[in-house]
N, C-alpha and C positions, 0 to 999 in steps of 0.2 A: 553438464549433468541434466539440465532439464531437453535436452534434445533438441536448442532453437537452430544449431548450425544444418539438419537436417534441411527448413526449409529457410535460410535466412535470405535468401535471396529472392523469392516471392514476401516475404516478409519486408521487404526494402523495396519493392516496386508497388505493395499494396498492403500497407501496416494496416493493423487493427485499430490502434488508437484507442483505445478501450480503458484505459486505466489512468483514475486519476490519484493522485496524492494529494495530501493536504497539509500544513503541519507549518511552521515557524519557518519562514524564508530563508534567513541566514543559516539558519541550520539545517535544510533542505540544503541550500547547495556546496555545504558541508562536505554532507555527506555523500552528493553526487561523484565526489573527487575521488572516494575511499577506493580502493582496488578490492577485488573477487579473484580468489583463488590463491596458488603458491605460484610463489616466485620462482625459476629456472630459466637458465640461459637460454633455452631454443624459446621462450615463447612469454612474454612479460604477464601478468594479471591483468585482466579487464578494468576497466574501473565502472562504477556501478551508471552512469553516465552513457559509458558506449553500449551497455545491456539495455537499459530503461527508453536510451534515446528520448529526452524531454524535447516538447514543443518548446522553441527558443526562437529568436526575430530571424535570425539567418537560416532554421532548419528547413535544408530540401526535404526531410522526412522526419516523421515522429510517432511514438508509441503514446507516449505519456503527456497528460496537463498536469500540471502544478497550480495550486492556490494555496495563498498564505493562511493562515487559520485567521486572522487578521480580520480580513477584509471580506470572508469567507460568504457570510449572508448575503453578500451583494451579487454572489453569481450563482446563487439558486433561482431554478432548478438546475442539477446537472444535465451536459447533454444527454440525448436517449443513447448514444452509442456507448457510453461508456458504462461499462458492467462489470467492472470491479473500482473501490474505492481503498485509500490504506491513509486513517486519522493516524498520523502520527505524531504523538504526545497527546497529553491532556487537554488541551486548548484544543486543538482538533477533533475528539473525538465526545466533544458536548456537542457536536453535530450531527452525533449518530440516528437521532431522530429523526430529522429532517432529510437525511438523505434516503433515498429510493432507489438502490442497484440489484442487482442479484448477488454481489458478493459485498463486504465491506469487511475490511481488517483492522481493528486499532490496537496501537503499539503504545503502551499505559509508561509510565514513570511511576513508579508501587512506591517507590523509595521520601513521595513529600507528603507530607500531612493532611492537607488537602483530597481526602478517597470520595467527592459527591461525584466527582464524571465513572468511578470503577464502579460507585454502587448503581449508577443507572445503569450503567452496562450489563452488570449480575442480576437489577431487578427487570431490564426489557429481555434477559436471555431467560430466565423464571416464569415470565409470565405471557411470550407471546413465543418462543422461542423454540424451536427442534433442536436437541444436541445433534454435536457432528465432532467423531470420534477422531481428533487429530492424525494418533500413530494407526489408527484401521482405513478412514477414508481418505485422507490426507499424504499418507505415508512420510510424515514429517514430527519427529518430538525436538519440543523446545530444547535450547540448552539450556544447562544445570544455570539457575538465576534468573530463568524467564519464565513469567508466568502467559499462558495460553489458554484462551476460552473460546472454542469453536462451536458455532451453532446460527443456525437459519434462521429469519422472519420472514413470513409472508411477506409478500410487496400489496 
């Protein structure tokens, strides 16, 4: 759907690298396992792993870094290549400040009691922030149970 098999084979000789994730280790590679798409006999689902391609010890190639939210303050600043970020959970994404991309996404947990990392998020998109209209520039709406707040900061 996003059109990477158009060029994946310039893709695989000269990745981007560009994207990092952050978020709880174990459940980072969780979720690298998960499969993308429907199942059918000619052609299995992806799993999100062979899409993302993570830097790993034995990778000939790679798209993506990984940092645990953990241990997170010890490898700032990110590199300059990378230009987009995706805080996934809470604990990841009280590094919203601190990082500097042109893109950054964070993936919230609404559901624990704990809302100081949503309110910073709602009070830095308030007060230094440009909306950016998900289903108009994006062409993406959440589904039904996820909440989505898109919009820019200067760098």
């Amino acid at each position: 759907m996003a059109g990477l098999d158009l060029t994946w084979d310039e893709r695989l000789a000269q990745p981007a690298a560009d994207l990092a994730i952050i978020g709880t280790e174990s459940w980072l590679k969780q979720e690298l396992e998960a499969n993308l798409g429907i199942q059918n006999d000619d052609k299995p689902p992806s799993s999100i792993r062979s899409i993302l391609m993570p830097e790993e010890a034995n990778s000939a190639t790679w798209y993506t870094r990984f940092f645990p939210a953990a241990s997170f303050m010890d490898k700032l600043p990110l590199p300059t290549e990378v230009n987009a970020t995706v805080l996934d959970g809470n604990g990841a994404a009280a590094y919203l400040t601190e990082i500097e991309v042109p893109v950054v996404i964070c993936v919230l947990d609404r559901s624990i009691a704990d809302e100081a990392t949503a309110e910073t998020i709602v009070q830095l998109r308030n007060t230094r922030g440009e909306p950016v209209s998900l289903a108009n520039d994006l062409q993406w709406s959440p589904p039904t149970g996820v909440e989505a707040l898109g919009f820019t900061v200067a760098l």
